[in-house]
ZADO-1210 file (C-alpha; in nm, 4 decimals, padded with zeros to 6 digits):
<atoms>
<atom x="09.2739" y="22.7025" z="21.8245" code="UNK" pos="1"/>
<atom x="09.5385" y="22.4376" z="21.9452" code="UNK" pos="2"/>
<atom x="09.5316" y="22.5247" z="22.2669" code="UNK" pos="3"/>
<atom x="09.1569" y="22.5194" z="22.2843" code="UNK" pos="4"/>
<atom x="09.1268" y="22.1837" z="22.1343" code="UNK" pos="5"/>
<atom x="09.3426" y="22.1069" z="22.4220" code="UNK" pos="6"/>
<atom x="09.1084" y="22.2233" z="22.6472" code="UNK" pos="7"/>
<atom x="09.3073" y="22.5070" z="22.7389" code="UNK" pos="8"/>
<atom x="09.1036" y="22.7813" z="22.7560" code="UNK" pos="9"/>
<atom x="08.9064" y="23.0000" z="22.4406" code="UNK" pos="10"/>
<atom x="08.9506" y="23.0533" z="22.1144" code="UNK" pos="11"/>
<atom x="08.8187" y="23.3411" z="21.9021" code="UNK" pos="12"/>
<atom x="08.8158" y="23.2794" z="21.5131" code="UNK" pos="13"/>
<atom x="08.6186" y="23.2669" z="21.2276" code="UNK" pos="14"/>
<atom x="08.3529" y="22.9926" z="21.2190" code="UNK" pos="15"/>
<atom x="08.4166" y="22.8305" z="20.8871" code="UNK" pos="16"/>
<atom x="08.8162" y="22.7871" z="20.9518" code="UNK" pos="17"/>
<atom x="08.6811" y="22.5884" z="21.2872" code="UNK" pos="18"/>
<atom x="08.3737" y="22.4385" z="21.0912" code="UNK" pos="19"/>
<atom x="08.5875" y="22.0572" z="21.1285" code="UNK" pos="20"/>
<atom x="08.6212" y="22.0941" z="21.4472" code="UNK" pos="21"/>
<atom x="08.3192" y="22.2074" z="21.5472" code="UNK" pos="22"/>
<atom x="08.1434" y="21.9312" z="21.3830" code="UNK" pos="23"/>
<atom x="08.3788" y="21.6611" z="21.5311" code="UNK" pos="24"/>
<atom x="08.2868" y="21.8107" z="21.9225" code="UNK" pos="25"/>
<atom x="08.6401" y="21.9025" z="21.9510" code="UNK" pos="26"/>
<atom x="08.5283" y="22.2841" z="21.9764" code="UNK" pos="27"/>
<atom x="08.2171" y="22.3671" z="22.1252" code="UNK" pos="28"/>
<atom x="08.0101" y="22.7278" z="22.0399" code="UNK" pos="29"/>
<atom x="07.9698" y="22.9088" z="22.3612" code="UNK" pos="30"/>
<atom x="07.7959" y="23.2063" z="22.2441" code="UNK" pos="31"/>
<atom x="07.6163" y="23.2621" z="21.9146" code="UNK" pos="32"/>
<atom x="07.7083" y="23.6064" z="21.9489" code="UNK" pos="33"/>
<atom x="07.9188" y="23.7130" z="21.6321" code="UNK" pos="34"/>
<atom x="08.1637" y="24.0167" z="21.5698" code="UNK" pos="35"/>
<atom x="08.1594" y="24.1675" z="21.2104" code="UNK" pos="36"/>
<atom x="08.5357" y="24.2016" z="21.1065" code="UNK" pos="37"/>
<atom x="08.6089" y="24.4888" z="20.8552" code="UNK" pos="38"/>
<atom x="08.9220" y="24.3471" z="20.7515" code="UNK" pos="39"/>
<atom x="08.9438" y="23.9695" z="20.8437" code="UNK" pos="40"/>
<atom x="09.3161" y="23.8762" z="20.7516" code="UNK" pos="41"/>
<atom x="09.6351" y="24.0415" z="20.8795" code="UNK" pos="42"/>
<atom x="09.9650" y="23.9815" z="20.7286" code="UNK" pos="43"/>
<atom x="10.2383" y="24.0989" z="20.9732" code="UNK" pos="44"/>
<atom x="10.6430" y="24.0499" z="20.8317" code="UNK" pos="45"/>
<atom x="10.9124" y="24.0708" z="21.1225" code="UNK" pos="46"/>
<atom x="11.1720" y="24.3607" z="21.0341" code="UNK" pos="47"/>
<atom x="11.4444" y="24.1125" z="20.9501" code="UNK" pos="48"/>
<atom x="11.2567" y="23.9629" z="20.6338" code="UNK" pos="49"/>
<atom x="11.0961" y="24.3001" z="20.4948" code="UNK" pos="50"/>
<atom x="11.2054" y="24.3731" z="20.1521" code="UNK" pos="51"/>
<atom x="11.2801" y="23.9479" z="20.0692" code="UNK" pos="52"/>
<atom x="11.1460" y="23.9396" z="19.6873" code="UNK" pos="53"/>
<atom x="10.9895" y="23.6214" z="19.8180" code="UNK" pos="54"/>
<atom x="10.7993" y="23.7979" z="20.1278" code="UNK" pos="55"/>
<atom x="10.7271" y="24.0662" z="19.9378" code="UNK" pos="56"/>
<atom x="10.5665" y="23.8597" z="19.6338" code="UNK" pos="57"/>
<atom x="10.3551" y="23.6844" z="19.8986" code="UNK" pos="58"/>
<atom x="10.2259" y="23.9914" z="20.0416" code="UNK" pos="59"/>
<atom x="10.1258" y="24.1456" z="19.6800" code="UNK" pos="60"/>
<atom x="09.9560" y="23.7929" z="19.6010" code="UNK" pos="61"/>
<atom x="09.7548" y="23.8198" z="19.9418" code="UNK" pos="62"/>
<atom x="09.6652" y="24.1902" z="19.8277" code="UNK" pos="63"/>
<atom x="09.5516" y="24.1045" z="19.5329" code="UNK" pos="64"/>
</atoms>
């Protein structure tokens, strides 16, 4: 979203995470067309901090 603030180019995201910005005019809608996601939150870990307690007791909280 940064970089389209910028005016850098697009930005793809959920509506209600850019819901500030859209109101202020620092995002503009340019199509009304909307994509259902099935699972709208990915958690990815790099390989060196897999198995941390503290990684892995983020990951279970984000579960759920």
């Amino acid at each position: 979203m940064t970089l389209a603030r910028q005016g850098m180019g697009v930005a793809l995201g959920q509506r209600s995470l850019a819901a500030a910005d859209l109101e202020s005019g620092a995002l503009i809608v340019v199509s009304n067309r909307s994509l259902q996601l099935g699972h709208p939150y990915s958690a990815f870990t790099p390989a060196q901090k897999q198995g941390r307690v503290d990684v892995e007791r983020l990951l279970a909280l984000l579960v759920g």
